[in-house]
C-alpha positions in Angstrom: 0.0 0.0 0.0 1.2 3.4 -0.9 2.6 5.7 2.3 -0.1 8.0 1.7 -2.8 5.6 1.7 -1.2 4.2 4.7 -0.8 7.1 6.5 -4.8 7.6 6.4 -5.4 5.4 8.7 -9.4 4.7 8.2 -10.1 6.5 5.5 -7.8 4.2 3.2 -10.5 2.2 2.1 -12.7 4.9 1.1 -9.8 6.3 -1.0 -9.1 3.7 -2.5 -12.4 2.6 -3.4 -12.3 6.0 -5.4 -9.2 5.5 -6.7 -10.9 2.5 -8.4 -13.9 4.1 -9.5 -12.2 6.7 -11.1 -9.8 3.6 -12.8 -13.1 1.8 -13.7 -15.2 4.7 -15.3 -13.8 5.2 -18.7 -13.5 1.2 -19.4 -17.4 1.1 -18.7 -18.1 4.3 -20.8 -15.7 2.7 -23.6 -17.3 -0.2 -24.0 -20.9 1.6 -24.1 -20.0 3.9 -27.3 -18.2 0.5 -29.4 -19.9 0.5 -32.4 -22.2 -3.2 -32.9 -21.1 -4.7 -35.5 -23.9 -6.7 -37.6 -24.3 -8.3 -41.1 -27.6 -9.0 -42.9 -29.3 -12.0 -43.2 -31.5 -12.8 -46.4 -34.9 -14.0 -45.7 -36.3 -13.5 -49.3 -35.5 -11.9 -52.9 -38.0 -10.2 -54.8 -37.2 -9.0 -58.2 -36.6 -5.3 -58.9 -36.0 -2.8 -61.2 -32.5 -2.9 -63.0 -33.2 0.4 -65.1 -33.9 2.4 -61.6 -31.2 4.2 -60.2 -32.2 4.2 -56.9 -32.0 7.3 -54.4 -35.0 6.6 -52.1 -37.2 3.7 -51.1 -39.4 3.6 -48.1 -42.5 1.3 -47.1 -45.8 3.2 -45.9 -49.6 1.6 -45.5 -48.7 -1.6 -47.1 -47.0 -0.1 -50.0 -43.4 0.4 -51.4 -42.2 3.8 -52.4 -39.4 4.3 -54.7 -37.9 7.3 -56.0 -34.6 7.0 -58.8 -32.4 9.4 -60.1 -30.7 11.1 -63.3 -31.9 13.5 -65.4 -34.5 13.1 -67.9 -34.9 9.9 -65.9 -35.9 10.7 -62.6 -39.1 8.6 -61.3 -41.3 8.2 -58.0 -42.9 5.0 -58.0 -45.4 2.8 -55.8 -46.4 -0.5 -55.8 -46.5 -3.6 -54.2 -42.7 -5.0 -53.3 -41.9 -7.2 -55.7 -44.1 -6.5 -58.2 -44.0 -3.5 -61.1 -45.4 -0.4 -59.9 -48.5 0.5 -60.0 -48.6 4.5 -59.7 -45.9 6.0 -61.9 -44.6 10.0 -62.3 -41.8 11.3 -63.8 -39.6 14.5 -63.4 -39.4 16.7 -66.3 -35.2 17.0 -67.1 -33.3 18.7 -65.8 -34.8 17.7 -62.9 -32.3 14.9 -60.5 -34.7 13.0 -58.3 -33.2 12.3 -54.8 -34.8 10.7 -51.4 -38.2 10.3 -51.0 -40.4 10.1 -47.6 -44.1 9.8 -46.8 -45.7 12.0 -44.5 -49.2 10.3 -44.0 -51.1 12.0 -46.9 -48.0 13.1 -48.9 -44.6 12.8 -49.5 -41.6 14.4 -50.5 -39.1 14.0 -52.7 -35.9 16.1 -53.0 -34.0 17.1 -56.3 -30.0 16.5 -56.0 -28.7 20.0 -56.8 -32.0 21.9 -58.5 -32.8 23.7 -55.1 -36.3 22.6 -54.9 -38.2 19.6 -53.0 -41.5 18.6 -54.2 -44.0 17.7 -52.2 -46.6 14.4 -53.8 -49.7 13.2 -53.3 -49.3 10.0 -51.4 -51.7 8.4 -53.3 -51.3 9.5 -56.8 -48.0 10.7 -56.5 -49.3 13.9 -58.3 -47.4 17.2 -57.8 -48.8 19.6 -55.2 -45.9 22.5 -54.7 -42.4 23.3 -54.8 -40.9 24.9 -52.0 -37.0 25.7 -52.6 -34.3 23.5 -51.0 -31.1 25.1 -50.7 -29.2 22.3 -49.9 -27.7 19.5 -52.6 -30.6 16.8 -51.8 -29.6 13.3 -50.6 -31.2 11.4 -48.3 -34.6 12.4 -46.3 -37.1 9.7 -44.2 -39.6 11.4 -41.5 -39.1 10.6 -37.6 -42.6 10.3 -36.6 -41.7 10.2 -33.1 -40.3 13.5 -33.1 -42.8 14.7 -35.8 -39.5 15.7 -38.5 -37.8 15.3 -41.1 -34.4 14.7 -41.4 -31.8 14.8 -44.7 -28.6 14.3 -45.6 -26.1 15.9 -48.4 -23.2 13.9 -48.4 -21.7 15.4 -45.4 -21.4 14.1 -41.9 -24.9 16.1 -41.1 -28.0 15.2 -40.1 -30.4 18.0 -40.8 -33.6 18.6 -38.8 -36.5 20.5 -40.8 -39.8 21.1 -40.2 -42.2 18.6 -41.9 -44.6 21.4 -43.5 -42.0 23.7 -45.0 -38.3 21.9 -45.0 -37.2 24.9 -42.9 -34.1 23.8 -41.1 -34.5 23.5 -37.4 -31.2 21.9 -35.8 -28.7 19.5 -37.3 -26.3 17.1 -35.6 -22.3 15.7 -37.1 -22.7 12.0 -37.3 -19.3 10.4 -35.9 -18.0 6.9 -35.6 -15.4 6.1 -33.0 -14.9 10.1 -32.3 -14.5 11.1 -36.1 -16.7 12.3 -38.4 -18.4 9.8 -40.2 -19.1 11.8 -44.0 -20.9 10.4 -47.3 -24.1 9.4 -45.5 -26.6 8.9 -48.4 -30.2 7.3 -48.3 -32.1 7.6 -45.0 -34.9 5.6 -43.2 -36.1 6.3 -39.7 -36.6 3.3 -37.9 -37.9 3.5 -34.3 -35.4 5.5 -32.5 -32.3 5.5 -35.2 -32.0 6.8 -38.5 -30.3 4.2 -40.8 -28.0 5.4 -43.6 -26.4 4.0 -46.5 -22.7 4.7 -46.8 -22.1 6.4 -50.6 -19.9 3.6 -52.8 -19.5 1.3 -50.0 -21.7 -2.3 -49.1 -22.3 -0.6 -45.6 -25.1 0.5 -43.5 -25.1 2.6 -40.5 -27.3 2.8 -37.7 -27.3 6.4 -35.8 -28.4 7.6 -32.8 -30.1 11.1 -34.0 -29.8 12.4 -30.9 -25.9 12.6 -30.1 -25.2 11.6 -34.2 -22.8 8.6 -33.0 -23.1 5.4 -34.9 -24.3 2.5 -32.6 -23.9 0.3 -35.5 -22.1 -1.0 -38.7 -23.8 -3.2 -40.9 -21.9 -5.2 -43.7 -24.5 -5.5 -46.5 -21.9 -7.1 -48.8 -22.0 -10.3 -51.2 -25.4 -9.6 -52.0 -24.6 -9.5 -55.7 -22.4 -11.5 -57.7 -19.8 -9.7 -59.7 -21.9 -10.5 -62.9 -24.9 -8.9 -61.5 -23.1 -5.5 -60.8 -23.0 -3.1 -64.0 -21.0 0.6 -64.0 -23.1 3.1 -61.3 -24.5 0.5 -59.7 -24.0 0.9 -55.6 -26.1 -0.2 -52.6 -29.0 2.7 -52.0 -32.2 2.2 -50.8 -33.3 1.0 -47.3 -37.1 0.6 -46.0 -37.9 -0.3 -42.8 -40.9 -3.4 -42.9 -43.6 -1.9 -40.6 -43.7 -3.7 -37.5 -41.0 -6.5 -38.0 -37.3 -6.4 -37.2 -36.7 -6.6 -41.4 -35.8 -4.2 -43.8 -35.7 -3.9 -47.7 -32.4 -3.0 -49.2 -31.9 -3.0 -52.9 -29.5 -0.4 -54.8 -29.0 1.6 -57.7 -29.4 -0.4 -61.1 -29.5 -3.5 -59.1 -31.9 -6.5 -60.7 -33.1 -7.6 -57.0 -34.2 -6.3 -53.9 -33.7 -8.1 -50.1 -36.3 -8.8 -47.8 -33.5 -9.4 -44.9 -32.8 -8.9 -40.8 -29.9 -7.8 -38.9 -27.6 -9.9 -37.1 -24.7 -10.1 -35.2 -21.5 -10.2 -37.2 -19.1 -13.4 -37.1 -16.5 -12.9 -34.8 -13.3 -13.4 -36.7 -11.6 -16.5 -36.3 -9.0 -17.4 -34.2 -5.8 -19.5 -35.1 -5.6 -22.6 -33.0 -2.5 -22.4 -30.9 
């Protein structure tokens, strides 16, 4: 024991037991911000579009929402996952289609750099406004919880906006083990989190919107085969299956869509010694 300590006589114990706490309270906190890791696991593939290059995808009263890209070529879609849509609308070029997200009655869809979002008809996807956007447009879902929207533009922000105007309320800097984490992309709300796919990688993210840090890293890879994968094509689009665990991921110009669940990643082998 230290000379200090055992100079204290009684009150040893009690500094020592401090000593330890303070000894013990980073290890705890550590080990509460380690990002999960998780992989996905396949429970179905449906068929889907390989001429849509998808920016936004989200699943509202029993039916899928799709919205694709490019100019000249931009789409919003709604149908039945699996099958071809069955409400169509295009955008009129130059117009880049970005996210989409239903708000009850309508939804919106933002345009890439065009400065304008346009808010839809739920139902007949038909145009009601345009409000402007200043922001490039990425990814948007709505957090009914917290009754707002929140987007992305490539950065590592999460925007806050009100649901009736796309005003900008508050934002947050998504970061994964202390840094930022940048090139977040499509967007779903999903209970508490916001999910996000990771631009040009086979990665999900799950976020915790209201500190921005990652609580999770999802490897979404080997869904293809190398065949399968043409130039542009990339992972995008994430929908949340209301009320299951599942989700359904599919990506730009890719010919199938996955019905699947997250799991626990396998922990990396160990060499026998």
């Amino acid at each position: 024991m230290p000379e200090p300590l055992r100079r204290a006589g009684r009150a040893a114990p009690v500094l020592l037991a401090g000593a330890l706490l303070l000894v013990s309270c980073p290890v705890s906190h550590a080990t509460e911000r380690r990002t999960e890791r998780l992989r996905v696991e396949v429970l179905e593939t449906l068929p889907h579009d390989p001429k849509a290059f998808t920016e936004g995808l989200e699943m509202a009263y029993g039916m899928l929402y799709e919205g694709t890209g490019l100019s000249g070529q931009s789409s919003v879609r709604s149908g039945p996952a699996g099958r071809p849509p069955t409400v169509r609308t295009t955008l009129p070029a130059p117009l880049f289609g970005e996210g989409i997200t239903v708000l009850g009655r309508t939804l919106w869809q933002l345009t890439w750099r065009d400065r304008v979002a346009i808010e839809r008809n739920a139902v007949t996807l038909r145009e009601l406004r345009r409000v402007p956007y200043p922001d490039e447009g990425w990814g948007v879902c709505f957090d009914r919880a917290q009754q707002r929207v929140v987007t992305s533009d490539g950065s590592a922000r999460l925007t806050f906006r009100d649901p009736r105007t796309l005003a900008r309320t508050s934002e947050v800097t998504v970061t994964e083990d202390g840094r930022p984490m940048t090139a977040l992309n499509e967007l779903e709300c999903a209970g508490a989190s916001v999910y996000a796919n990771v631009l040009f990688t086979d990665r999900l993210v799950r976020i915790d919107p209201a500190t921005g840090v990652v609580t999770a890293s999802i490897d979404a890879s080997g869904l293809l085969h190398a065949g399968e994968r043409v130039p542009g094509s990339a992972l995008n689009g994430i929908a949340a299956v209301p009320g299951t665990d599942q989700f359904l991921i599919t990506g730009k110009f890719w010919p199938k869509m996955f019905r699947v669940t997250f799991v626990p990643a396998q922990p990396a082998s160990r060499t026998a010694r």
